[in-house]
DOLUMZA-707546 format. One record per residue (C-alpha): y, x, z negated; residue number from 1. Coordinates in nm, 2 decimals, padded with zeros to 4 digits. Each point is the difference from the previous one (the first is absolute). Example, Ala and Ser with C-alpha at 12.3 -4.5 7.8 and 13.67 -1.06 7.14 Angstrom:
# DOLUMZA-707546
@north -00.45; east 01.23; up -00.78; papa 1
@north 00.34; east 00.14; up 00.07; papa 2
***
This chain:
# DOLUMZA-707546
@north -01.18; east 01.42; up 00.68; papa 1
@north -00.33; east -00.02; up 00.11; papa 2
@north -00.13; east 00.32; up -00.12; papa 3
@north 00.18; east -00.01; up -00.34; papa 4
@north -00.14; east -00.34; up -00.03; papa 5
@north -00.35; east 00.11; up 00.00; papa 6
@north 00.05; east 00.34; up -00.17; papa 7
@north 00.15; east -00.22; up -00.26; papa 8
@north -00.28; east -00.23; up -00.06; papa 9
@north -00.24; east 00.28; up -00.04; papa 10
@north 00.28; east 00.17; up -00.28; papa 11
@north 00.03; east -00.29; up -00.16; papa 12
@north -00.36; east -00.02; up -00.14; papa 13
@north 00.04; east 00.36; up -00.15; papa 14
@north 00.42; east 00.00; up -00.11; papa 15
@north 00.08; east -00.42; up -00.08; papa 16
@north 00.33; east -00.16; up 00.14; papa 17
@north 00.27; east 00.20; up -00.17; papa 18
@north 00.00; east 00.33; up 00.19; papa 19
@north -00.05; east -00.11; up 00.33; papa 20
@north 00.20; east -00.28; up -00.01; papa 21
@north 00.29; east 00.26; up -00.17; papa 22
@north -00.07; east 00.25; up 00.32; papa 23
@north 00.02; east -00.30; up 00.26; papa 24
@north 00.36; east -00.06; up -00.10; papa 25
@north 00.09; east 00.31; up -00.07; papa 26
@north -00.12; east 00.09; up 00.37; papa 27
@north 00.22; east -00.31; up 00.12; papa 28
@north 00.29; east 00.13; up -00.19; papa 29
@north -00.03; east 00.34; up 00.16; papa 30
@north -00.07; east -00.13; up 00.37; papa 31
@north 00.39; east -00.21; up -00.07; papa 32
@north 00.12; east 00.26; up -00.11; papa 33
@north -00.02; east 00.21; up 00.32; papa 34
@north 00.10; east -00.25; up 00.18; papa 35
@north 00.36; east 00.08; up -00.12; papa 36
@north -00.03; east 00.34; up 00.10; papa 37
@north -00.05; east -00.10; up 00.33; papa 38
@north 00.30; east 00.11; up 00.25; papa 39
@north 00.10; east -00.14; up 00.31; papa 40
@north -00.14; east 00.27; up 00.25; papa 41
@north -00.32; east 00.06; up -00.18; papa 42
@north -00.30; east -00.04; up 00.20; papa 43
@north -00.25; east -00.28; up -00.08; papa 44
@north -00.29; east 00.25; up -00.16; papa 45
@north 00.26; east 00.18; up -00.23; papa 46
@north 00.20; east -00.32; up -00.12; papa 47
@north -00.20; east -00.27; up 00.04; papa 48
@north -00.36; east 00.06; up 00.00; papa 49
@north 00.02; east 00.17; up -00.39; papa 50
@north 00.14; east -00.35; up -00.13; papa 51
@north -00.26; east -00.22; up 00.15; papa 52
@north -00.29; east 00.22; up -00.08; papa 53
@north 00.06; east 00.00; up -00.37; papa 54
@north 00.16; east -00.40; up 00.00; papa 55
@north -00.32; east -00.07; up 00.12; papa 56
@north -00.24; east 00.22; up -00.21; papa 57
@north 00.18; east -00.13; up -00.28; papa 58
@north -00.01; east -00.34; up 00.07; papa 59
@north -00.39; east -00.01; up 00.08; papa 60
@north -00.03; east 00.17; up -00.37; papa 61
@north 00.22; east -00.25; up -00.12; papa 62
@north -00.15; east -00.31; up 00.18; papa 63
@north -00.37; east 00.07; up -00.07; papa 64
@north 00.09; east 00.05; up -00.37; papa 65
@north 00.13; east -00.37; up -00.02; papa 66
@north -00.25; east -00.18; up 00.20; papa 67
@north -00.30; east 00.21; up -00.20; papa 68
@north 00.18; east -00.07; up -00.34; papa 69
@north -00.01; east -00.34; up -00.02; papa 70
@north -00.10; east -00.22; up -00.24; papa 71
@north -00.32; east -00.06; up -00.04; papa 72
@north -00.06; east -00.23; up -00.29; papa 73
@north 00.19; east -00.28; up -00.06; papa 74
@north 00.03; east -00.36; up -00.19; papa 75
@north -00.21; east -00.25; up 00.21; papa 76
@north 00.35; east -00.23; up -00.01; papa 77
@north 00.14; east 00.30; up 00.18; papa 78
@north -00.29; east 00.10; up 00.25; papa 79
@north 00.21; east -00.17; up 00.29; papa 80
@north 00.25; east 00.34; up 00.00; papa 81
@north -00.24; east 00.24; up -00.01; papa 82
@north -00.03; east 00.16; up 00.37; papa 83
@north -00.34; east -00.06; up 00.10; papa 84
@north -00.12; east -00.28; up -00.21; papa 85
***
């Protein structure tokens, strides 16, 4: 997560939200889905370790991509739910 994270934050400047925000979950959605290929006597490299290495990748994408998205400008009423004001 931590790599993606930064990677992320130096893409974003270049690509916007969309794409890496669309790759993070895609990247989650894939590391799930080998979880259920998994079997019972599969060692921890071969069934676990592919799942947590792209649920994590994707979820630094994904996670960066909401925290640098957000809003920026907003109605003084509404300054109070800004993050960071």
């Amino acid at each position: 997560m931590l790599v993606t994270g930064a990677v992320c934050q130096y893409v974003l400047t270049f690509t916007g939200v969309r794409i890496p925000l669309v790759t993070g979950l895609v990247l989650v959605s894939g590391g799930l889905f080998c979880y259920t290929r998994r079997t019972p006597d599969a060692s921890y490299a071969a069934g676990m370790l592919p799942g947590l290495l792209l649920t994590a990748a994707g979820a630094g994408l994904a996670c960066s991509c909401c925290s640098w998205s957000r809003p920026r400008r907003c109605a003084r009423r509404r300054a109070g739910s800004r993050p960071g004001s």
